[in-house]
C-alpha positions in Angstrom: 14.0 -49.9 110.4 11.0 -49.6 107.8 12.7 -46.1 107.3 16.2 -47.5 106.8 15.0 -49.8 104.3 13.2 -47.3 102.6 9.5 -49.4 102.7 8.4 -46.6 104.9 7.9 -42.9 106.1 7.1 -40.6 108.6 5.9 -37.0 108.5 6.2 -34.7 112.1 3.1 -32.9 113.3 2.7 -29.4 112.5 3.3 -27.7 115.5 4.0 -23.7 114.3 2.6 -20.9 116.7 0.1 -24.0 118.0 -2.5 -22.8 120.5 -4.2 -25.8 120.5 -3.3 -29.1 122.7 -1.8 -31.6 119.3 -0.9 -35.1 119.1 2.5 -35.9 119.4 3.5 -39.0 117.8 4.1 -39.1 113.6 2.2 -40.5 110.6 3.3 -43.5 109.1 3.0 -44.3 105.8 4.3 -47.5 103.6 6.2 -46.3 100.5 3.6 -47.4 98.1 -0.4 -47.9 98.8 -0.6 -51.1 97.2 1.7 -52.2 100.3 -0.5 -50.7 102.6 -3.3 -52.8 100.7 -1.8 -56.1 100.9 -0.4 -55.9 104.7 -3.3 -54.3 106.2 -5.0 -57.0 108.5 -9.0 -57.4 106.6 -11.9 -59.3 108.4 -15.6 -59.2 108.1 -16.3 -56.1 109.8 -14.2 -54.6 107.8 -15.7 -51.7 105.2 -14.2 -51.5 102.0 -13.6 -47.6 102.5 -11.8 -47.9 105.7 -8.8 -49.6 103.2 -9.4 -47.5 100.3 -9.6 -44.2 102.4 -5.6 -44.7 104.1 -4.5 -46.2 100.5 -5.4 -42.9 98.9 -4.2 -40.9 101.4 -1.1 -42.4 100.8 -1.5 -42.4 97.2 -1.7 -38.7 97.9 1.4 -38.4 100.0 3.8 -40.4 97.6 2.9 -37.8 95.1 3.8 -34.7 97.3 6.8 -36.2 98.3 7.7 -36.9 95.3 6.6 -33.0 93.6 9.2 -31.5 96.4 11.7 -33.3 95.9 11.6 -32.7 92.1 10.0 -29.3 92.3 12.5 -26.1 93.2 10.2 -25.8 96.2 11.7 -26.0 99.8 8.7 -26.8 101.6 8.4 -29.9 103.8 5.5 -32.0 105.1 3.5 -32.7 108.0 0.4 -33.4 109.0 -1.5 -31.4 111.9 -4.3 -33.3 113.9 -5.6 -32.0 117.7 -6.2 -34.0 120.6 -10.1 -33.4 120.0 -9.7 -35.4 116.7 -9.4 -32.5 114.2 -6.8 -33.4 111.5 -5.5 -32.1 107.9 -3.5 -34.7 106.4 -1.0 -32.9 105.3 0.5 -29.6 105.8 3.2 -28.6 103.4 4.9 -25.6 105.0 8.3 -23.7 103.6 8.5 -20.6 101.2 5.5 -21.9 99.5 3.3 -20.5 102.3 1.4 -22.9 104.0 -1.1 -25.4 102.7 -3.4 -27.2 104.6 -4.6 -30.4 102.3 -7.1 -33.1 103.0 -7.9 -36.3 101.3 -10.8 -37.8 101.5 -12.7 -41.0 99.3 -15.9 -40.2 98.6 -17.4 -37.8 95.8 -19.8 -35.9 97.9 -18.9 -33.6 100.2 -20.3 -32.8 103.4 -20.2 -30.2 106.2 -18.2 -32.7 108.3 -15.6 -33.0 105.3 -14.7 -29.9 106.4 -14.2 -29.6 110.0 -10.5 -30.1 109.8 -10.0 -27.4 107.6 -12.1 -24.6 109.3 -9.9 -25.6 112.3 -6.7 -25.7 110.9 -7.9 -22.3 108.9 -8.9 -21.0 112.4 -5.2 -21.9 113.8 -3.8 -20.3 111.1 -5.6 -18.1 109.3 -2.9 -17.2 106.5 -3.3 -21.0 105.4 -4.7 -21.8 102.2 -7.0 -25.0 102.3 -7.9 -28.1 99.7 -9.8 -30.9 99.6 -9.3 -33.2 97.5 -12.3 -36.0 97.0 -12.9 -38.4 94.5 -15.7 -36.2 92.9 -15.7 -34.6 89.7 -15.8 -30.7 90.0 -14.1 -28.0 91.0 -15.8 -26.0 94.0 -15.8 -23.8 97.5 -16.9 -24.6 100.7 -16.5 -22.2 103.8 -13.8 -21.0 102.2 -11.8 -24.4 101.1 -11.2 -25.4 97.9 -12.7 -28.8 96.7 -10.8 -30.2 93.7 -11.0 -33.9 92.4 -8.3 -35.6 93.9 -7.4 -37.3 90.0 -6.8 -33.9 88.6 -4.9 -32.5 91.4 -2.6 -35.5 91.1 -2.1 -35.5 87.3 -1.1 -31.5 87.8 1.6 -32.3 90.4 4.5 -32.2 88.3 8.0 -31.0 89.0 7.7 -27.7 86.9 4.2 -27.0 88.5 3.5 -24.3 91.1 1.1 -25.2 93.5 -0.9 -22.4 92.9 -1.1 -22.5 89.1 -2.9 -26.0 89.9 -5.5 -24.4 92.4 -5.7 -20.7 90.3 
């Protein structure tokens, strides 16, 4: 009904040529992360980064929706996460290629960021990887590139190529 209304949406798992066991159900995501801010249930256990985390995922996945559907691309997105707990948050897959992106809020990086990635890269090894993090330069890690989740944002646009934005 969240759907219907439009307060809500859903992206399929990535299930291409999988040779691994996936989960099966969908990611949900409110329509806007302030939303997601204000609805989700907060106690005192409760770490500020456990909100903040989902909201800019979802900051993250407004703004991809909203690039394809502005963009001539005809890719569509998913997300891709094992039964093992390996996940990339979003997997845009069409004539585009496919693009395994990960969103995480923190602006250090460590080897753990990236175990998601080097699965998903192993699974498909034609796949080209990002992270984006909340930290301030551009780098490579095991093969994935780490950009700053702000300036990845502010080069989505609806003439932009996704690979004039990661070079």
């Amino acid at each position: 009904m969240l759907e219907d209304l439009l307060l809500a949406f859903r992206f399929p798992v990535f299930t291409r040529r999988a040779r691994r066991r996936l989960v099966a159900h969908p990611r949900f995501f409110y329509f806007d992360c302030g939303v997601f801010r204000s609805l989700r249930p907060s106690g005192p256990l409760d770490r500020p980064e456990e909100i903040a985390g989902p909201a800019l995922e979802g900051l993250v996945a407004q703004h991809l929706r909203a690039w394809l559907a502005y963009s001539e691309t005809d890719g569509k997105l998913y997300y891709w996460r094992t039964r093992t707990g390996a996940e990339v948050d979003f997997v845009l897959y069409g004539t585009l290629g496919i693009w395994g992106i990960d969103v995480m809020n923190a602006a250090r990086i460590r080897p753990a960021d990236l175990r998601g990635l080097g699965a998903f890269g192993d699974e498909y090894p034609e796949a080209r990887r990002i992270l984006l993090y909340r930290g301030e330069h551009r780098l490579v890690r095991n093969g994935v590139l780490c950009l700053p989740v702000d300036a990845f944002l502010a080069g989505l646009g609806p003439s932009s190529a996704l690979e004039d934005m990661v070079g």
